[in-house]
N, CA and C of each residue as an Amber inpcrd file, in Angstrom:
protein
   684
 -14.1590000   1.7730000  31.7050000 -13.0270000   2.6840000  31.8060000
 -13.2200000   3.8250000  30.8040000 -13.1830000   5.1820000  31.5060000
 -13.2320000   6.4470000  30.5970000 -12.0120000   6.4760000  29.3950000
 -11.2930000   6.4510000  30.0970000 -10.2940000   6.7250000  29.0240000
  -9.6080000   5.5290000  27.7970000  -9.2060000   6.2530000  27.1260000
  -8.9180000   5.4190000  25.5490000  -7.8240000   5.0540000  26.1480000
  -6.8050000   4.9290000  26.8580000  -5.6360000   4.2630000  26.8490000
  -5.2930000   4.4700000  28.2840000  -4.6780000   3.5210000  29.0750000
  -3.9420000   3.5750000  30.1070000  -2.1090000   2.9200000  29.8550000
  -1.8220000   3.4940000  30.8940000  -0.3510000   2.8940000  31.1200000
  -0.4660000   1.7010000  31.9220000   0.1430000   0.6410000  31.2990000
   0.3630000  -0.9130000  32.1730000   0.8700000  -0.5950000  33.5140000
   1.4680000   0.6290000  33.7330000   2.3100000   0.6890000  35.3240000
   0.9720000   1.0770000  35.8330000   0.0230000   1.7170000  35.4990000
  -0.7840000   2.2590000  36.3850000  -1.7070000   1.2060000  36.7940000
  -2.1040000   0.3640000  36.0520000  -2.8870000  -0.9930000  36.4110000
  -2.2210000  -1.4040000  37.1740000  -1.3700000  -2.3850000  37.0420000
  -0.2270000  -2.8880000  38.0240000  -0.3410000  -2.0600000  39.2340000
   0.0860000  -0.8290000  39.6380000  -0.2890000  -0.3060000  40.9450000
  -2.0560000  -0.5460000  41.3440000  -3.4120000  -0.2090000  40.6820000
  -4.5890000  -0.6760000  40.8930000  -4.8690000  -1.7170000  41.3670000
  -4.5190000  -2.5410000  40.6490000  -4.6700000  -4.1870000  40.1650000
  -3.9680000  -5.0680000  41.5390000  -2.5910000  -4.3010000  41.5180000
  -1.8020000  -4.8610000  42.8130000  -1.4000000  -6.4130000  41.9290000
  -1.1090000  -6.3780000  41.0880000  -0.2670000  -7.6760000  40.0000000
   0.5520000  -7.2480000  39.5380000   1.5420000  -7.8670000  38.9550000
   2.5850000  -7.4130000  37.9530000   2.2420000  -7.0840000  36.8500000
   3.8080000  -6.8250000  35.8970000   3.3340000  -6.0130000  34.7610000
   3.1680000  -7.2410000  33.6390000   3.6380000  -8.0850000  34.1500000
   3.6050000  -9.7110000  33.2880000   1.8410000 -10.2170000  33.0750000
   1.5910000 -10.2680000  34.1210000  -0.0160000 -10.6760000  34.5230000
  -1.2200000  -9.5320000  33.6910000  -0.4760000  -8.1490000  33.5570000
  -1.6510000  -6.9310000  32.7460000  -1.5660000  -7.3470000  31.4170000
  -0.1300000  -7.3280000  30.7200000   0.2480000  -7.9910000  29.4960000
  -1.0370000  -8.9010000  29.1170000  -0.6190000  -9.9690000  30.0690000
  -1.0220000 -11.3710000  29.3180000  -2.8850000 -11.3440000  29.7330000
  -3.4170000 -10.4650000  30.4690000  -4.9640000 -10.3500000  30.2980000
  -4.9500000  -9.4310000  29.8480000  -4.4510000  -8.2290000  28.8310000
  -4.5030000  -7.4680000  27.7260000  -4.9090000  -8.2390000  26.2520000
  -3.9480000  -9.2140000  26.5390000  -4.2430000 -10.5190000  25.2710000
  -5.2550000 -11.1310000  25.3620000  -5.5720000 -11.9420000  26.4080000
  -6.5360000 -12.5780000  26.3050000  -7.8560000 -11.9160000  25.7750000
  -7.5390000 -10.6990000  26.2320000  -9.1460000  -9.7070000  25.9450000
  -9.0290000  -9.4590000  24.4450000  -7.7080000  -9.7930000  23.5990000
  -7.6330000  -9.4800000  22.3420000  -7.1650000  -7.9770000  22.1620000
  -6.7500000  -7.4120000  22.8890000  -5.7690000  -6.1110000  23.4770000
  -4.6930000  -5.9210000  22.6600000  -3.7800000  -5.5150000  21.7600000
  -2.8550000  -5.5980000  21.8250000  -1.9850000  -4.2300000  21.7590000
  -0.9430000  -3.5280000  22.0380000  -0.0950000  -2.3530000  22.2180000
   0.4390000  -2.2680000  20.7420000   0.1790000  -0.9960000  19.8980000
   0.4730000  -0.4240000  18.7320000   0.9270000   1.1420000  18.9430000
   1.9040000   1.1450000  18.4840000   2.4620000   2.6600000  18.3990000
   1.1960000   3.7510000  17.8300000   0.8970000   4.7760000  18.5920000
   0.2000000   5.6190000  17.8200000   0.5770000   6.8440000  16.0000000
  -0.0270000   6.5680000  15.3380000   0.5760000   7.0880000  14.1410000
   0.7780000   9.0510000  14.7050000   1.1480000   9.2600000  13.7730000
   1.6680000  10.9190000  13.0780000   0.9340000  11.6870000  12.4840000
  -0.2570000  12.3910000  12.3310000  -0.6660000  13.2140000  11.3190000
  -0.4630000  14.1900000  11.3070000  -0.6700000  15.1520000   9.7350000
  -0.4570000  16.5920000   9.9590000  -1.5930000  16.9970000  10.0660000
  -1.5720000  18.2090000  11.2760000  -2.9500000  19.0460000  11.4310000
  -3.4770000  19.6810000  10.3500000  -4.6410000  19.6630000  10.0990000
  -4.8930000  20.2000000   8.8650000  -6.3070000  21.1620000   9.2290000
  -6.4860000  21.8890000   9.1510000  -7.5510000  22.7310000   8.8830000
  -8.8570000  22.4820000   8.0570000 -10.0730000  22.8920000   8.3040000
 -11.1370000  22.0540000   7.4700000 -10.8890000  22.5130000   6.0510000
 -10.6690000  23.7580000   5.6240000 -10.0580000  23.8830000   4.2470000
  -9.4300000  23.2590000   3.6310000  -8.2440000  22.7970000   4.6740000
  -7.0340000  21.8850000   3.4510000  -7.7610000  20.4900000   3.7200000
  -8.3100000  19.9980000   4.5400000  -9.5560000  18.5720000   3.8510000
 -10.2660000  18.7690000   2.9740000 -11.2480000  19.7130000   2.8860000
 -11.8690000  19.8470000   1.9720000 -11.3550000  19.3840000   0.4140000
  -9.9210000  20.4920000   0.3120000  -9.6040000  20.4880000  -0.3650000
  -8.7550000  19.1230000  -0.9910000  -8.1110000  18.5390000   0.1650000
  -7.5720000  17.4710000  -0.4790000  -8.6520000  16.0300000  -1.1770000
  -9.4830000  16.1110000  -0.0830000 -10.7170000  15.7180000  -0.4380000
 -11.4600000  15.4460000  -1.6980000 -11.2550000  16.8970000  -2.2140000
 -11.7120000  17.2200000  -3.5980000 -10.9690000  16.5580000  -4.6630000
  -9.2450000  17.1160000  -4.3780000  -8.6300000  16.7850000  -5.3420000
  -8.3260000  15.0550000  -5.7610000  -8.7500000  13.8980000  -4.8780000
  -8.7710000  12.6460000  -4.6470000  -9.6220000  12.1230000  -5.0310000
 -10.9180000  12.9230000  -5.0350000 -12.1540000  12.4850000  -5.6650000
 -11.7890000  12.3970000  -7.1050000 -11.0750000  13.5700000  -7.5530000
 -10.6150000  13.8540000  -8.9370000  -9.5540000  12.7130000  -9.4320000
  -8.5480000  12.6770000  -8.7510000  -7.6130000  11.7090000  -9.5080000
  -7.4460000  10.4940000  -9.6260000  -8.7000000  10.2510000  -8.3140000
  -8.7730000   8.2970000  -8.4530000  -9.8260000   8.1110000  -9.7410000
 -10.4010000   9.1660000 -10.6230000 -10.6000000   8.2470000 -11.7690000
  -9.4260000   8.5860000 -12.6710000  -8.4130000   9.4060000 -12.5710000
  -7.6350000   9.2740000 -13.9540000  -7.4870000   7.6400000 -14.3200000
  -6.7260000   7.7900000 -15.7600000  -6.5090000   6.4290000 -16.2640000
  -5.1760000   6.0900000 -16.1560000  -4.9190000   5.2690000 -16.2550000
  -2.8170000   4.8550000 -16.1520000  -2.3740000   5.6890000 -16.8010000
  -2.2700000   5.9010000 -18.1630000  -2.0850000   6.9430000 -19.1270000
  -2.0040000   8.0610000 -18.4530000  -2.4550000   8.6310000 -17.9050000
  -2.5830000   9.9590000 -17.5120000  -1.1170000  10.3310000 -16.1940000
  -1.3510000   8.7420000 -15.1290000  -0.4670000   8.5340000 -14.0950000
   0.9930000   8.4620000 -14.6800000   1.3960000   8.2310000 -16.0790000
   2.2040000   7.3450000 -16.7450000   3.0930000   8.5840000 -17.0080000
   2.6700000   9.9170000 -16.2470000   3.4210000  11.0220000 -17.1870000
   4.1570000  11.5010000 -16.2340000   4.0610000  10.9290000 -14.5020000
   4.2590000  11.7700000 -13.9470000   6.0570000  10.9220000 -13.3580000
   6.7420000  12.0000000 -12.8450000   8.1210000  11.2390000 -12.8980000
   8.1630000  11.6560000 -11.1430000   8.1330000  10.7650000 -10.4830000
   8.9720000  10.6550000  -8.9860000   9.8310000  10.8350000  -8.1130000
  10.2580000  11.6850000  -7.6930000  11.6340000  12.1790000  -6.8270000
  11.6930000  12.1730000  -5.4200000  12.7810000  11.8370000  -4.8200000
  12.8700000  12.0170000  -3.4140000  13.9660000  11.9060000  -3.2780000
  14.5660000  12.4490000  -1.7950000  15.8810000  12.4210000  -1.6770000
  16.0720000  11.1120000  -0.3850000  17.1540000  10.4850000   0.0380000
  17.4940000   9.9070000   1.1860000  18.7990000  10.2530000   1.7710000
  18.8100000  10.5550000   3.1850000  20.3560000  10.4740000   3.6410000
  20.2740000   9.0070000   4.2660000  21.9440000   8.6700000   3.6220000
  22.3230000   7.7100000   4.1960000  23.6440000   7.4780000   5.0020000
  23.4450000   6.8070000   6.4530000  24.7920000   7.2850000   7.2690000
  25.8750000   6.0680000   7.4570000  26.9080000   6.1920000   7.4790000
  27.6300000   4.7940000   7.5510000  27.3060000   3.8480000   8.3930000
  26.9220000   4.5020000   9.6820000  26.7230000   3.4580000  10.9430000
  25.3130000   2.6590000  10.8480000  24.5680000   2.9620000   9.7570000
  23.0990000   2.2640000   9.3270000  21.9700000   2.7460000  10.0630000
  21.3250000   2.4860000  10.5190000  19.7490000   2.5650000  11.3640000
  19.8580000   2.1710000  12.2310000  19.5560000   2.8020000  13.4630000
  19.5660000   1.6650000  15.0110000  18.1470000   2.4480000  15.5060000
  17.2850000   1.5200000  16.3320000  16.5360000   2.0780000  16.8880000
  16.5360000   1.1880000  18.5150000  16.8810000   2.2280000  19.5390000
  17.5120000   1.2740000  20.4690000  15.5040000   1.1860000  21.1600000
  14.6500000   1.4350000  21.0140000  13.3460000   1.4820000  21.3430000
  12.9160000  -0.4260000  20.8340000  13.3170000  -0.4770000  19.8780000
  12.4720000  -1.2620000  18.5390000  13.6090000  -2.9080000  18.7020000
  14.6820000  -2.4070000  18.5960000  15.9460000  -3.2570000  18.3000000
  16.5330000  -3.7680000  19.3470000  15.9690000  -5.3500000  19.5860000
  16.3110000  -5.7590000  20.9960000  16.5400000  -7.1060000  20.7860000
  17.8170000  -7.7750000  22.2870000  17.7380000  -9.0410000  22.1030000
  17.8440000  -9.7860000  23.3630000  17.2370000 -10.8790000  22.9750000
  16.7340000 -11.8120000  24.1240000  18.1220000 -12.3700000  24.5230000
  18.1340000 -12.1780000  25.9700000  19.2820000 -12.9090000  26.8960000
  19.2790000 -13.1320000  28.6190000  19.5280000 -13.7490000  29.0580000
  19.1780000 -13.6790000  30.4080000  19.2700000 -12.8540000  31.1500000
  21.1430000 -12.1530000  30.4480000  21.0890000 -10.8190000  31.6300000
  21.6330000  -9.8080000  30.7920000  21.5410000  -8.8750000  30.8970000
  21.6820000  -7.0530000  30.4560000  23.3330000  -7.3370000  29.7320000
  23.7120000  -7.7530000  30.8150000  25.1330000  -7.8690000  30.6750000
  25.8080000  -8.6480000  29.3740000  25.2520000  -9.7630000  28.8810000
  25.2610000 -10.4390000  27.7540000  24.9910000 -10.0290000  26.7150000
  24.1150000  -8.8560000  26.3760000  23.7690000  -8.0070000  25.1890000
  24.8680000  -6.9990000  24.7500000  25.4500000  -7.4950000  23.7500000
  26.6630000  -6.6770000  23.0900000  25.9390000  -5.3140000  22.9480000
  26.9590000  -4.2430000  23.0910000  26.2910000  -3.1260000  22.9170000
  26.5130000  -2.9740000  21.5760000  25.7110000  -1.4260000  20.9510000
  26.2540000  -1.3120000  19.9630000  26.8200000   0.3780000  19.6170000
  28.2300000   0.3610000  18.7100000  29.3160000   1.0350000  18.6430000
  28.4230000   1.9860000  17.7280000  28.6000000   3.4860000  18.1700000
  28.3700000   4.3000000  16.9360000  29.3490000   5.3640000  16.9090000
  29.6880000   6.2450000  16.0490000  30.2220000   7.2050000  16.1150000
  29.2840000   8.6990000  15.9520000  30.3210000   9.6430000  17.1200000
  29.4150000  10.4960000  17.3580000  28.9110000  11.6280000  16.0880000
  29.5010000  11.5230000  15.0790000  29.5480000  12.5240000  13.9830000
  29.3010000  11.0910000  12.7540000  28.9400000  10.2360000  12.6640000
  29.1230000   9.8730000  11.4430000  29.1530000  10.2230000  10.2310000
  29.8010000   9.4220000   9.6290000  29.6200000   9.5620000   7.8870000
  28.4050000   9.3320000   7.2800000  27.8050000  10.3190000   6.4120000
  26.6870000  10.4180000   5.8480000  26.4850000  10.7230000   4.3070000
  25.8140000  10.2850000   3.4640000  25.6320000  10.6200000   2.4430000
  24.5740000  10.7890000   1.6720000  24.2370000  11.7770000   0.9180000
  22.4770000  12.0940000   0.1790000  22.8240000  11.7260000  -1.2670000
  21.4960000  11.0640000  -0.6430000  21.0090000  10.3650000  -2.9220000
  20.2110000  11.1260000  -3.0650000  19.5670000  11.1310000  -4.6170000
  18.6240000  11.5910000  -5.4360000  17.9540000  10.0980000  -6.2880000
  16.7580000  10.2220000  -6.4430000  16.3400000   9.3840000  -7.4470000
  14.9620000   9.7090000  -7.4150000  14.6580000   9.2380000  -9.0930000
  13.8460000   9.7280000  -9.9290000  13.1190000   8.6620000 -10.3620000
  11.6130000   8.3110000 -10.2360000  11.0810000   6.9890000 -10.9570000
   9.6920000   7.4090000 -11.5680000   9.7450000   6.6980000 -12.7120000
   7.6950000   6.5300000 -13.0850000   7.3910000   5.3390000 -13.9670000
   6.4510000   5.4150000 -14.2880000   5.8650000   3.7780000 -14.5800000
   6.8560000   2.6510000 -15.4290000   7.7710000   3.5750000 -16.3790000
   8.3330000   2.7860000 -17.5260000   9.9140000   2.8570000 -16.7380000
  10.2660000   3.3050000 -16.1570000  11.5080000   3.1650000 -16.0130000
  12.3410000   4.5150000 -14.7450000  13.9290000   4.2510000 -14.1610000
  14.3750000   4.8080000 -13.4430000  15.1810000   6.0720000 -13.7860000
  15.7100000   7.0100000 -12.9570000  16.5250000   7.8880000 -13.3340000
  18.1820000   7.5150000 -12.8450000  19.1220000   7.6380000 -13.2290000
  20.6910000   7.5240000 -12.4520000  20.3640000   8.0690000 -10.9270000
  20.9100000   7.1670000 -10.2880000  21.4330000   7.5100000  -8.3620000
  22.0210000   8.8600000  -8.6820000  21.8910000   9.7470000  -7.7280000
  22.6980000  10.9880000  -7.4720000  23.3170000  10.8770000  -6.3310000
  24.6720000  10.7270000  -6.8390000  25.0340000  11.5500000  -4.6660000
  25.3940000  12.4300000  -4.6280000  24.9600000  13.1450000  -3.5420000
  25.6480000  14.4900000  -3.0370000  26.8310000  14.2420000  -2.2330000
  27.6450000  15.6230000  -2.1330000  28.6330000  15.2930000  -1.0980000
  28.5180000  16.7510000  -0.2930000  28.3810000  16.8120000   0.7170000
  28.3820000  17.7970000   1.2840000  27.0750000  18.5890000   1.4410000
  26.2200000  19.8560000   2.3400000  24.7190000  20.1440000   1.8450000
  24.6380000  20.4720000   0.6020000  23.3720000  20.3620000   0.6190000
  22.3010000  20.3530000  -0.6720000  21.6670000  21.5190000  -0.9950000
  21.8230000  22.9690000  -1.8170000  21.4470000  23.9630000  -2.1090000
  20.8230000  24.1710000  -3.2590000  19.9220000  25.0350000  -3.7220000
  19.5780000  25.5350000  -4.9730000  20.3980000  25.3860000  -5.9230000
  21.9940000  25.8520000  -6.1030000  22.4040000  25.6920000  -7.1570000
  22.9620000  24.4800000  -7.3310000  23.1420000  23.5330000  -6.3860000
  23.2340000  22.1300000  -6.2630000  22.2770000  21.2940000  -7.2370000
  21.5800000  21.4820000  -6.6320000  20.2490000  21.0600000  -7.2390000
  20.0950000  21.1990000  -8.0750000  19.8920000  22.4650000  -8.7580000
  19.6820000  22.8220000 -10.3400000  20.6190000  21.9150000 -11.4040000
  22.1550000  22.0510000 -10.5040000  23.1270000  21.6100000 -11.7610000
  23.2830000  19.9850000 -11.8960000  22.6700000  19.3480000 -10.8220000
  23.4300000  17.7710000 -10.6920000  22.2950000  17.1790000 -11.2390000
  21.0790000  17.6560000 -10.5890000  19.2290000  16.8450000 -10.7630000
  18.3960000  17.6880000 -11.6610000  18.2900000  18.7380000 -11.8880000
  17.0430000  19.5270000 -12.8470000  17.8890000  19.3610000 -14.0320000
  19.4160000  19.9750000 -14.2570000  19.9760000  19.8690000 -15.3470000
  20.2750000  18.5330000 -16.2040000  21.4930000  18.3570000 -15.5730000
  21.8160000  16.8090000 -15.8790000  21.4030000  15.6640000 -15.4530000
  20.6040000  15.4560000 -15.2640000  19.3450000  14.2240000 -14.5570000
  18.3340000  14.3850000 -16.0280000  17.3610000  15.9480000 -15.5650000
  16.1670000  15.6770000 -16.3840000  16.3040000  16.1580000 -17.4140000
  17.0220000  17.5090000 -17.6820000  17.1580000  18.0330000 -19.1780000
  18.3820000  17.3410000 -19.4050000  19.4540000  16.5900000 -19.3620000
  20.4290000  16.1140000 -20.3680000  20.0680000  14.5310000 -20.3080000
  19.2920000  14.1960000 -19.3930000  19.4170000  12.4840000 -19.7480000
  18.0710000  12.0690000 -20.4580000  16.8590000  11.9720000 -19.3100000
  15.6850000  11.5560000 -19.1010000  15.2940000  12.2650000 -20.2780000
  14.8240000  13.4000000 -20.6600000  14.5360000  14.2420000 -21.8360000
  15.1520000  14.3550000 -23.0390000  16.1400000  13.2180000 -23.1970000
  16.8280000  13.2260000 -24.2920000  16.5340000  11.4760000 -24.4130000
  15.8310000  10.7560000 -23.8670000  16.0210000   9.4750000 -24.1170000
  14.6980000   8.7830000 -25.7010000  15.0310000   7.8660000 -26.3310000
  14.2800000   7.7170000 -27.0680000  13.6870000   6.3310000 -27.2200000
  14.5240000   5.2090000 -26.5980000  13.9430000   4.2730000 -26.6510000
  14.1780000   3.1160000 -25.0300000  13.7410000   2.1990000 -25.2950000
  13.6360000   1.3510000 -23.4370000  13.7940000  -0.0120000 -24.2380000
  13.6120000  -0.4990000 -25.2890000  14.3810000  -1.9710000 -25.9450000
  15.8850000  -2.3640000 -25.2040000  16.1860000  -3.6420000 -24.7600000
  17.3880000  -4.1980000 -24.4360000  18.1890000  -3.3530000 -23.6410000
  17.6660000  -2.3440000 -23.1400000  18.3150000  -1.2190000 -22.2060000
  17.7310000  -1.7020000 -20.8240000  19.3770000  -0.9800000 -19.6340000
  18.8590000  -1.3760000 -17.8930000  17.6360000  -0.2120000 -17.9010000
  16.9500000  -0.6770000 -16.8230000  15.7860000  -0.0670000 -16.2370000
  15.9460000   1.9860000 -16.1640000  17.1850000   1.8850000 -15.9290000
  17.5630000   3.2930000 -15.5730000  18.2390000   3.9300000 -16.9690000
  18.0930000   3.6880000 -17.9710000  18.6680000   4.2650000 -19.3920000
  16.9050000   4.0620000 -20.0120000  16.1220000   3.4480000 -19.9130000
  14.8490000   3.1990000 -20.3500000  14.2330000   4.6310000 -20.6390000
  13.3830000   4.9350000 -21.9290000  12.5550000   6.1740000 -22.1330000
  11.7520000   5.8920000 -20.8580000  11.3130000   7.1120000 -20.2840000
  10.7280000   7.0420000 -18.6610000   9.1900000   6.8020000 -19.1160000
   8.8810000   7.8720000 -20.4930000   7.7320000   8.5780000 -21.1240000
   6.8170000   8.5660000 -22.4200000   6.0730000   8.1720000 -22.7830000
   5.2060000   7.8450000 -23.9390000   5.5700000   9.0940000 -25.1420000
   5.7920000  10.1680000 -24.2660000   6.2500000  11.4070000 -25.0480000
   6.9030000  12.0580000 -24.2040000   7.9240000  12.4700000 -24.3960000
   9.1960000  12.8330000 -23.3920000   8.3170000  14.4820000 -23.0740000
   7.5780000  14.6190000 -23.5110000   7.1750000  16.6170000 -23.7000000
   6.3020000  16.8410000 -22.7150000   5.4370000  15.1750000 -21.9610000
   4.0460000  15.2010000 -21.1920000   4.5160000  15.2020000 -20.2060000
   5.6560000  14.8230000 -19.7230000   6.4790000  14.8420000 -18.4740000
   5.7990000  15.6560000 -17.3520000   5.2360000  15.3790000 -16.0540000
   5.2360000  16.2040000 -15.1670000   5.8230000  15.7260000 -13.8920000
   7.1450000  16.3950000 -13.6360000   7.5150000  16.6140000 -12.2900000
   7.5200000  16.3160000 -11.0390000   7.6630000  15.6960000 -10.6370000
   7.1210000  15.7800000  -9.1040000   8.2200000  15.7120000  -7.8790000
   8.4380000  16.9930000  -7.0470000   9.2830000  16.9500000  -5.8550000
   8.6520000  17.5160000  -4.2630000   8.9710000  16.7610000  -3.4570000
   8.6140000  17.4520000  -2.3880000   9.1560000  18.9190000  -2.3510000
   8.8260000  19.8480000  -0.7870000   8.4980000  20.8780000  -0.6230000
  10.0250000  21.1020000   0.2210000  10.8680000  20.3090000  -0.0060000
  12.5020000  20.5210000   0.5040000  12.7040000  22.2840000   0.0810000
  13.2670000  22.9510000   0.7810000  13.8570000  23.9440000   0.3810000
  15.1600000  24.5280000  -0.7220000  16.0540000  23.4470000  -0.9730000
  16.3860000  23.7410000  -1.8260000  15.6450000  23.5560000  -3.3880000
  14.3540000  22.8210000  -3.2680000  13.8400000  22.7480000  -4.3310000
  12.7470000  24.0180000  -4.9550000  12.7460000  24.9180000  -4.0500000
  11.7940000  25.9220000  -4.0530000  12.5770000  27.1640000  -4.3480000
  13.9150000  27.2180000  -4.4330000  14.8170000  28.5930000  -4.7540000
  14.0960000  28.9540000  -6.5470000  14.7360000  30.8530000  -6.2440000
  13.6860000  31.2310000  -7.2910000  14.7260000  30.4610000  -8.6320000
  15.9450000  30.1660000  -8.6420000  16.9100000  29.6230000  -9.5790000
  15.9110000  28.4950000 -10.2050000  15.4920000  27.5520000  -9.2890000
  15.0870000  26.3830000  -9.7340000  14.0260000  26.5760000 -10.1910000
  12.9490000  27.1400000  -9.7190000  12.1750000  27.1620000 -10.2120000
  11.8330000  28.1010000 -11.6270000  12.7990000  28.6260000 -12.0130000
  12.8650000  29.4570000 -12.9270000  12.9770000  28.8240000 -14.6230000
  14.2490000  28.0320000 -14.2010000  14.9660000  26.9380000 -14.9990000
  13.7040000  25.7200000 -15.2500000  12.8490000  25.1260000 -14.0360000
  11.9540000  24.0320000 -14.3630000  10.5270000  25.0020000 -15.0720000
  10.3970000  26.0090000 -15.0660000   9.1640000  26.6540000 -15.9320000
   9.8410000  27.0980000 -17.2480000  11.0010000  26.6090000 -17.3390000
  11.7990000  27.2580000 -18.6020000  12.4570000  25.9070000 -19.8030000
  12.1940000  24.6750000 -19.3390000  12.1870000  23.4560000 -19.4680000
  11.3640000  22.3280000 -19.4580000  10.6410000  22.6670000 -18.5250000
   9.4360000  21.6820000 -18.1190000   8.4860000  22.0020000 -17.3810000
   7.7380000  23.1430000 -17.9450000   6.7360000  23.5050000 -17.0020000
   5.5880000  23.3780000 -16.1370000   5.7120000  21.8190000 -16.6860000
   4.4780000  21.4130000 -15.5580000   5.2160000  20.1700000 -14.5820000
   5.0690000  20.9150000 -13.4170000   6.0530000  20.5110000 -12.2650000
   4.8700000  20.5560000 -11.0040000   5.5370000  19.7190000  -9.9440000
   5.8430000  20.3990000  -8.5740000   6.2810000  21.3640000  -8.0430000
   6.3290000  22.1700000  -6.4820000   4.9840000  22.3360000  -6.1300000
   3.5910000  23.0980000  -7.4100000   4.3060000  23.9340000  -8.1610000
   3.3210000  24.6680000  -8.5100000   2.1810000  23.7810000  -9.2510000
   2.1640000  22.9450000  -9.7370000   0.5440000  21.8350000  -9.7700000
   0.3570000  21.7320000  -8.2090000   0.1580000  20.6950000  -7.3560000
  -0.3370000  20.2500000  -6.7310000   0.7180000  19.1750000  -5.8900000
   0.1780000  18.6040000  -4.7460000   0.8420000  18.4480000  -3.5660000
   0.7630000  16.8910000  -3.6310000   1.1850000  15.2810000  -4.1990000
   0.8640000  14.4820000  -4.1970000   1.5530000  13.4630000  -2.8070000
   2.8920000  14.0510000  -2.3440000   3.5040000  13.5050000  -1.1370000
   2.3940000  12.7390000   0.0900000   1.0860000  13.1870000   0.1890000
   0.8390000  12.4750000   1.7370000  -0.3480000  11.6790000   0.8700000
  -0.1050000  10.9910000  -0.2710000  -1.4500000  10.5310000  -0.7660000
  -0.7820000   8.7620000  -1.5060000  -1.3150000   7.8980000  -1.3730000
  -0.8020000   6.7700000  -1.8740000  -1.7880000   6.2070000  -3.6570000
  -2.5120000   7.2870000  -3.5020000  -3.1530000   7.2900000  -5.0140000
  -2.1420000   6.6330000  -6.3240000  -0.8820000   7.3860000  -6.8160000
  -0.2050000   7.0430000  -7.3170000   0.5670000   5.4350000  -7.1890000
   0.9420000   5.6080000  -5.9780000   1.3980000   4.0530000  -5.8640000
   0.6330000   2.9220000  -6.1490000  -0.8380000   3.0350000  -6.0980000
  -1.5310000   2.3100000  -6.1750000  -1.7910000   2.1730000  -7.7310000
  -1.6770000   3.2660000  -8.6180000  -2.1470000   3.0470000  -9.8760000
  -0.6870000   2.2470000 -10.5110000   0.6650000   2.5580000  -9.8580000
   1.8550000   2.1980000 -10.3560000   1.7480000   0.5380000 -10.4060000
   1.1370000  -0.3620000  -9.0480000   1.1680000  -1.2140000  -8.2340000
   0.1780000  -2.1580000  -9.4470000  -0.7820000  -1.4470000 -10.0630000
  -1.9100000  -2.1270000 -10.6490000  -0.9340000  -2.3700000 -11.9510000
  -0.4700000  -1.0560000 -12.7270000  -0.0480000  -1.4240000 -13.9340000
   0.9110000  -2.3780000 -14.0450000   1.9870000  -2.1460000 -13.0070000
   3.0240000  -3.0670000 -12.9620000   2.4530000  -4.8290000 -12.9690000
   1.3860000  -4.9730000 -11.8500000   0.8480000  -6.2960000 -12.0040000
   0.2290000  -6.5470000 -13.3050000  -0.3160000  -5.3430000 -13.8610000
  -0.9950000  -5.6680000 -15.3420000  -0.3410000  -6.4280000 -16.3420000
   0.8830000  -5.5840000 -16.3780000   2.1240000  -6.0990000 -17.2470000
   2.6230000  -7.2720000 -17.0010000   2.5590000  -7.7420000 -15.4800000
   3.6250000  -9.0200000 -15.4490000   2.3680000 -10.2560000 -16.0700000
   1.3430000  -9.6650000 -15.5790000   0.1250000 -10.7160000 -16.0160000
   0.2620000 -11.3430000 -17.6150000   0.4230000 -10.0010000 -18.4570000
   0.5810000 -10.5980000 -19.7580000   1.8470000 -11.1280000 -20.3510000
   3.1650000 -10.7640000 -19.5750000   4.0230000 -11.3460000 -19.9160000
   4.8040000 -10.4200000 -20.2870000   4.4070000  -9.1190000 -20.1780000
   5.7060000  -8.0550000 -20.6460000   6.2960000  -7.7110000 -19.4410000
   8.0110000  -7.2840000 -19.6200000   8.9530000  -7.5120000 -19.0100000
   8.5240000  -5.8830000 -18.2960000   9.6220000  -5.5210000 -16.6770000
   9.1640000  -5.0790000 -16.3560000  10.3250000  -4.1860000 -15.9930000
């Protein structure tokens, strides 16, 4: 067969069997149906380049990883996650499967949070959208310059009051490429505070480098017995 993938309906019409019978000699052949992933198109330049820069940072040392502080945002909606594709239940007939209730506008709400090797930043919520001067005043201000940058020690303290940083001054940044994080406000204020940031270093979002060095130290630590 030429092609990398067929549709089970189209066998089934070939085949002249059901769609039960393609299934189950899909398996036997060791076959099995996986969602195809997502990538971003990239140009041979931006491989190259990312390329390069990966070669570079998988030797840093923990130390080096240990400086960098973590951000992302999440919306979260009252009615939870449904995926009516994914989320299914076994019953004899259609009719027996409770449906499920959503509302057409739900209630929604955006966090903020901030992490790196030694410790967390306070939950943020937003209420309402999320703008430049939003941003600046709830998360760049009072997040990193009044809390995180003022902290001095991580003894007998929760995870999220913990010094984040070996030296609160090595701090670097890190936010995705969200738009309110790119206004000239913000970025004005984070080169005026903490100048070595996101985007203007470098792009670490589509790379699991970091997690992996986080993943090692963290096991390092539990190995010897320090708390985590």
């Amino acid at each position: 067969m030429k092609e990398s993938w067929v549709k089970v309906t189209v066998l089934r019409d070939k085949l002249g069997i059901s769609i039960g019978s393609v299934s189950n000699g899909f398996k036997k052949l060791g076959l099995f149906a996986y969602r195809r992933g997502v990538q971003s198109r990239l140009k041979k330049k931006h491989i190259k380049i990312r390329f390069k820069v990966s070669k570079v940072m998988r030797h840093k040392d923990v130390k080096f990883w240990e400086r960098f502080l973590i951000s992302d945002e999440k919306i979260w909606t009252v009615d939870g996650y449904f995926n009516p594709q994914n989320d299914r239940v076994r019953a004899k007939r259609k009719e027996d499967v409770e449906s499920v209730t959503r509302d057409k506008f739900p209630g929604k709400r955006m966090v903020w949070l901030g992490m790196s090797a030694r410790g967390l930043t306070p939950l943020v919520h937003f209420k309402g959208n999320v703008n430049g001067s939003v941003y600046k005043e709830k998360v760049l201000k009072k997040v990193i310059v009044d809390d995180v940058l003022q902290r001095k020690q991580s003894r007998g303290l929760p995870i999220h009051k913990r010094k984040m940083f070996a030296k609160n001054s090595d701090m670097i940044f890190e936010q995705d490429f969200a738009q309110p994080h790119s206004t000239n406000a913000c970025q004005d204020f984070m080169e005026e505070h903490f100048p070595a940031h996101t985007p203007t270093l470098w792009r670490f979002e589509d790379t699991i480098i970091f997690w992996t060095k986080v993943r090692r130290l963290l096991e390092h630590r539990t190995t010897l017995g320090h708390p985590i």
